[in-house]
C-alpha positions as CSV (number, residue, x, y, z in Angstrom):
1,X,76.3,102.1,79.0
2,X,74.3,104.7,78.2
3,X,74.5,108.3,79.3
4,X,78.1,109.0,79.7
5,X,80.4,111.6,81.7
6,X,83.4,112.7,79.6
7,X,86.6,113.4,81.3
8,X,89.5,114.5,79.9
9,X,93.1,116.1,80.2
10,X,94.3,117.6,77.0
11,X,98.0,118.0,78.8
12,X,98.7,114.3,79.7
13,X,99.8,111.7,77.2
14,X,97.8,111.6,73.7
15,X,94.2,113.0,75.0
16,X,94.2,115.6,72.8
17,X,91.6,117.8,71.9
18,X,91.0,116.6,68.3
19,X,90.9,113.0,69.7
20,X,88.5,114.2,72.5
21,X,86.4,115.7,69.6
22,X,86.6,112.3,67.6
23,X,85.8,110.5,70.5
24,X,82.8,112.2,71.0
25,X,81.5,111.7,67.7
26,X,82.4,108.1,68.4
27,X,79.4,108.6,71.0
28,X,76.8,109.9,68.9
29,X,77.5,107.7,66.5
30,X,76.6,104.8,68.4
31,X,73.8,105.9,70.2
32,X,75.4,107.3,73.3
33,X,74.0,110.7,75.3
34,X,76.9,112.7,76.4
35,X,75.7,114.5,79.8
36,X,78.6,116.7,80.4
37,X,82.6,117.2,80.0
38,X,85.2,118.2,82.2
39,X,88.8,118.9,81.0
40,X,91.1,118.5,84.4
41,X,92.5,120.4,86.2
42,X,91.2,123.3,84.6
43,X,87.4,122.6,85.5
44,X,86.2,121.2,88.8
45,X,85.5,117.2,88.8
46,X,81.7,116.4,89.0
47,X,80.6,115.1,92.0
48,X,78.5,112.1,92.3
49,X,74.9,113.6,93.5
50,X,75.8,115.6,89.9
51,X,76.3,112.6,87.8
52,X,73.2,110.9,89.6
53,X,70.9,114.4,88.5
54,X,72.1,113.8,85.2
55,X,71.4,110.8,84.4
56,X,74.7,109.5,83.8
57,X,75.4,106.0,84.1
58,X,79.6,105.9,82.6
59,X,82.4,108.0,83.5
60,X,84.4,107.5,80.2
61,X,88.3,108.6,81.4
62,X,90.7,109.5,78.5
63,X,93.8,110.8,80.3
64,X,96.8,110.1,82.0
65,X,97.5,108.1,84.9
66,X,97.2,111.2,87.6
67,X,94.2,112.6,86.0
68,X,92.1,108.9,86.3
69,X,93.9,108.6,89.7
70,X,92.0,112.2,91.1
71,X,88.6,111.0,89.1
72,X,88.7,107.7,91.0
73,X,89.2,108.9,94.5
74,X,86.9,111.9,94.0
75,X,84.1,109.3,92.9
76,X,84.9,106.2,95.0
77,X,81.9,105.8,96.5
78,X,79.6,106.2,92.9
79,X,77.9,103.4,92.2
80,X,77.9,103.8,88.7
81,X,80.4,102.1,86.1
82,X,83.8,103.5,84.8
83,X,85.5,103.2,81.2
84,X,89.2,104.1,81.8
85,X,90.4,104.5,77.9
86,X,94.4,105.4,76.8
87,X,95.1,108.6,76.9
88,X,98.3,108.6,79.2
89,X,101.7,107.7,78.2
90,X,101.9,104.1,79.8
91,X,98.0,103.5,79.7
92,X,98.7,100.3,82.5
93,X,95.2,100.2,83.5
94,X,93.6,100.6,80.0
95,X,96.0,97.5,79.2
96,X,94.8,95.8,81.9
97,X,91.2,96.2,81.3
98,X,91.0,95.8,77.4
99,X,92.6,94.0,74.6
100,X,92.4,96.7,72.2
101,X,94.6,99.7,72.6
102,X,92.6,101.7,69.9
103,X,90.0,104.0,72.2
104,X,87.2,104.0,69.2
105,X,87.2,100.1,69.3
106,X,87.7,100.0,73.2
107,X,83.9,102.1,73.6
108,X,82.4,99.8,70.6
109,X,83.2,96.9,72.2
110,X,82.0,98.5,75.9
111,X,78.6,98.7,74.6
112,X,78.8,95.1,74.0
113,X,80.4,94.0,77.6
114,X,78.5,94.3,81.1
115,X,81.7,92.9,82.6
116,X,82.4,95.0,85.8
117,X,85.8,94.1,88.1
118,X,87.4,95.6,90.9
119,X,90.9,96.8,90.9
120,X,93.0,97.0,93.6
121,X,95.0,99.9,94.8
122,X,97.5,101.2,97.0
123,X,96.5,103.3,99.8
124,X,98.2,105.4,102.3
125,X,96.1,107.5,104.6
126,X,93.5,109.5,102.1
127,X,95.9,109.1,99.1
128,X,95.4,106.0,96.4
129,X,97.4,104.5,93.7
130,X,96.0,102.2,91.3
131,X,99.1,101.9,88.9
132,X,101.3,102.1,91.8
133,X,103.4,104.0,94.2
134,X,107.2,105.2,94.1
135,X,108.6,106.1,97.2
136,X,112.7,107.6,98.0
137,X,114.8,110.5,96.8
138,X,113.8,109.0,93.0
139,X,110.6,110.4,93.4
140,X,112.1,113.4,93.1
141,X,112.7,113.4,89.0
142,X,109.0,114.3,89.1
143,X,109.4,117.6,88.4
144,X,112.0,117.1,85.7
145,X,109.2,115.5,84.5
146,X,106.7,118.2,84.4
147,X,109.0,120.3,82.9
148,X,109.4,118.6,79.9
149,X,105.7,118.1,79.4
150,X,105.7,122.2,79.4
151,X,108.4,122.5,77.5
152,X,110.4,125.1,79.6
153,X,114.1,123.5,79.3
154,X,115.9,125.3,81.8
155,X,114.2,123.9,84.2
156,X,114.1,120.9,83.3
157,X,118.1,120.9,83.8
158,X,118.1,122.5,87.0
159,X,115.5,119.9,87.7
160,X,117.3,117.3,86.6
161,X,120.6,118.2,88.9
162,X,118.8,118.5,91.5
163,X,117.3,115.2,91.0
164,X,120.3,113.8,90.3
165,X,122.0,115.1,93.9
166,X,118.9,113.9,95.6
167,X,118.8,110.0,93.9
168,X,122.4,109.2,94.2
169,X,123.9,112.0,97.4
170,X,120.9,111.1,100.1
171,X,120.4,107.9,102.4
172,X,117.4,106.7,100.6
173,X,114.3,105.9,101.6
174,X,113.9,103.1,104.7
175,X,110.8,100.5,104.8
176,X,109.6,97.7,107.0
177,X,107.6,95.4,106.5
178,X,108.7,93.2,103.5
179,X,111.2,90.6,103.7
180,X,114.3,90.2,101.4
181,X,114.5,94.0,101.8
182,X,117.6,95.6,103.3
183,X,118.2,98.8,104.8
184,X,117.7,101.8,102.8
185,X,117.1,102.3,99.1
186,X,116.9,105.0,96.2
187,X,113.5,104.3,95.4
188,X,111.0,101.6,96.3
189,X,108.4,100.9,94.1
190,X,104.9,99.4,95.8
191,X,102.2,98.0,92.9
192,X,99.1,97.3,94.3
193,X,97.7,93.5,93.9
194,X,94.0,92.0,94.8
195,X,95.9,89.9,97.8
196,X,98.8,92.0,98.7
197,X,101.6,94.4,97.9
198,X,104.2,94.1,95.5
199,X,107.7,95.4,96.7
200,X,110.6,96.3,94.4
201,X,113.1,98.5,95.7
202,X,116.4,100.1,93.9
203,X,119.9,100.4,95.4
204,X,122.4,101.5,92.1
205,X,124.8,104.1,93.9
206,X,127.6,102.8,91.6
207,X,128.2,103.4,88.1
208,X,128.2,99.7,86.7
209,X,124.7,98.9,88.8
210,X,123.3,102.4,87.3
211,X,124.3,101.5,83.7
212,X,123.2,97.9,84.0
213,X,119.8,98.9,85.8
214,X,119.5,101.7,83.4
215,X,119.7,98.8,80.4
216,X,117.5,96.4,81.8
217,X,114.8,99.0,82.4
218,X,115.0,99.7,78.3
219,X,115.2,95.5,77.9
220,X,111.6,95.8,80.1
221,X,113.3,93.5,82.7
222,X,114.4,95.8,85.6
223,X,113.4,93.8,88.3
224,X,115.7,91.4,87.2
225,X,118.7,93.5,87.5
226,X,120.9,93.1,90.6
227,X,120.5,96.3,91.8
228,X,116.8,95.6,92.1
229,X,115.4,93.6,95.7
230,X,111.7,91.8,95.4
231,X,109.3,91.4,98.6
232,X,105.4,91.0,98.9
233,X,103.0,92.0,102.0
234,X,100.1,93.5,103.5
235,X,101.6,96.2,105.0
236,X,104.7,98.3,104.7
237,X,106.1,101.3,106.7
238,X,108.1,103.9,106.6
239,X,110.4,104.0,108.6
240,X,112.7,106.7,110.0
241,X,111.7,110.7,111.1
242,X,111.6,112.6,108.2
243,X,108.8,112.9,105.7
244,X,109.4,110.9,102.5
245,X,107.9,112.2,98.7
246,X,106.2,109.9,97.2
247,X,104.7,109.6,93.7
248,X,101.0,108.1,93.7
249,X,100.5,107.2,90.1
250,X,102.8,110.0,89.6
251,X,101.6,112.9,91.6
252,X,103.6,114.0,94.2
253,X,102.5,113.6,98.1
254,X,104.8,114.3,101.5
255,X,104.4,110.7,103.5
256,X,104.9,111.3,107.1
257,X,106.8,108.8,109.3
258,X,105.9,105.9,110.1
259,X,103.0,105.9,107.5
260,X,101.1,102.5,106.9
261,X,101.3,101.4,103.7
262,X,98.1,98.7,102.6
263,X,96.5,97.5,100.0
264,X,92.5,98.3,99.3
265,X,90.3,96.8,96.5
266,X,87.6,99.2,94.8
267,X,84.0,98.5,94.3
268,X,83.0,96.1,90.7
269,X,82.8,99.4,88.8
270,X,85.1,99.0,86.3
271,X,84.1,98.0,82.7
272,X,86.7,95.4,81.7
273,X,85.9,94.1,77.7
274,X,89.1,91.8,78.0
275,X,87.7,88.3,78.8
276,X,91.0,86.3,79.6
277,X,92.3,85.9,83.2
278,X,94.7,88.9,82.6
279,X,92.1,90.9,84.5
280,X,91.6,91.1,88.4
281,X,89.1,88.7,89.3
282,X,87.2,90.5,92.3
């Protein structure tokens, strides 16, 4: 790790601009040549013939999970290494990838490490998720969501109703392709593994299976709750003949029909500077 691509979203999570700025002095301190910057979605992603004319052997990413989502599928096919740092809110695959949840210590100790790993994803036609996929009328608290994060209130409410009619007045969302799965749900959540799919899918249209899902999603222990059904696979679809919303590591995308689900694996690009079997193992 040498020459480094710095990308950034000052919007999502904690990547703010004065931590940007003291992660780049974390570069020059220790020796590292900063080619170039992009703060997403503002500025345009850099391609990979750009990286390659540069120089640039790291894509360091310190932002939320949509922002590394777009840099990873916009560069799948780079061959050189990524750095995925927290700067979201959940930060899954920074925990995944490192011990340390301090960014400054994470680069140190990247200078150190020529680990690389895959990580597996989700994929559905050209879309990916690499935290994972939410599919149903759920979904739909996404832009209750993005309200909040710019702060305009009222619409975060009329977001929020209509979120709420969606998630607990509509049929839910229908798979196939997963046993121990029923008929339709309020939201089905799909986590990509290195053999397989994970399944988890929600049903709580009463009030005592909302309030008791509700608390064992604070307890950390939502799949646990009786509202909650488990399956694994290779393949899922959706099935019914409307188009389904569906959040890929949050960002929204209309599924179509009958639209295969699978799991992918990316190439050993990711620097991981966690040693314990807590990491994929390609």
């Amino acid at each position: 790790m040498k020459t480094l691509w710095f990308i950034t979203n000052p919007n999502s999570g904690t990547a703010t601009r004065a931590k940007c700025e003291a992660l780049e002095a974390v570069f020059d301190e220790s020796g590292l040549a900063l080619a170039g910057r992009t703060e997403f979605p503002e500025q345009k992603l850099p391609e990979a013939d750009e990286l390659d004319r540069a120089g640039v052997d790291t894509v360091v990413l310190f932002a939320g999970d949509g922002t590394i989502n777009a840099a990873l599928c916009a560069l799948e096919k780079w061959q050189g290494a990524f750095l995925i740092l927290p700067g979201g809110t959940m930060n899954l695959l920074a925990k995944g990838l490192h011990s340390e949840s301090d960014p400054h210590k994470i680069v140190h100790a990247a200078r150190q490490c020529d680990r690389r790993v895959a990580l597996p994803y989700v994929i559905a036609g050209k879309h990916r998720a690499f935290v994972g996929l939410i599919l149903g009328p759920a979904a739909s608290w996404f832009r209750a969501r993005e309200a909040v994060r710019k702060g305009k209130i009222g619409r975060l409410l009329a977001a929020a109703r209509g979120a709420w009619r969606k998630t607990f007045g509509e049929h839910g969302v229908r798979v196939e392709g997963a046993q121990g799965l029923g008929d339709a749900y309020q939201a089905v959540f799909v986590t990509p593994d290195l053999h397989g799919l994970e399944v988890a899918a929600v049903d709580a249209r009463d009030w005592k299976s909302i309030v008791q899902l509700g608390w064992d999603w604070l307890s950390g222990d939502w799949i646990a709750a009786h509202a909650v059904s488990e399956g694994w696979t290779q393949e899922l679809r959706l099935r019914g003949h409307k188009p389904v919303l569906a959040l890929f590591d949050g960002e929204p995308v209309t599924l179509q029909p009958h639209e295969a689900i699978r799991s992918g694996k990316s190439l050993e690009t990711f620097i991981a500077t966690r040693s314990d079997e807590e990491v994929p193992a390609p």
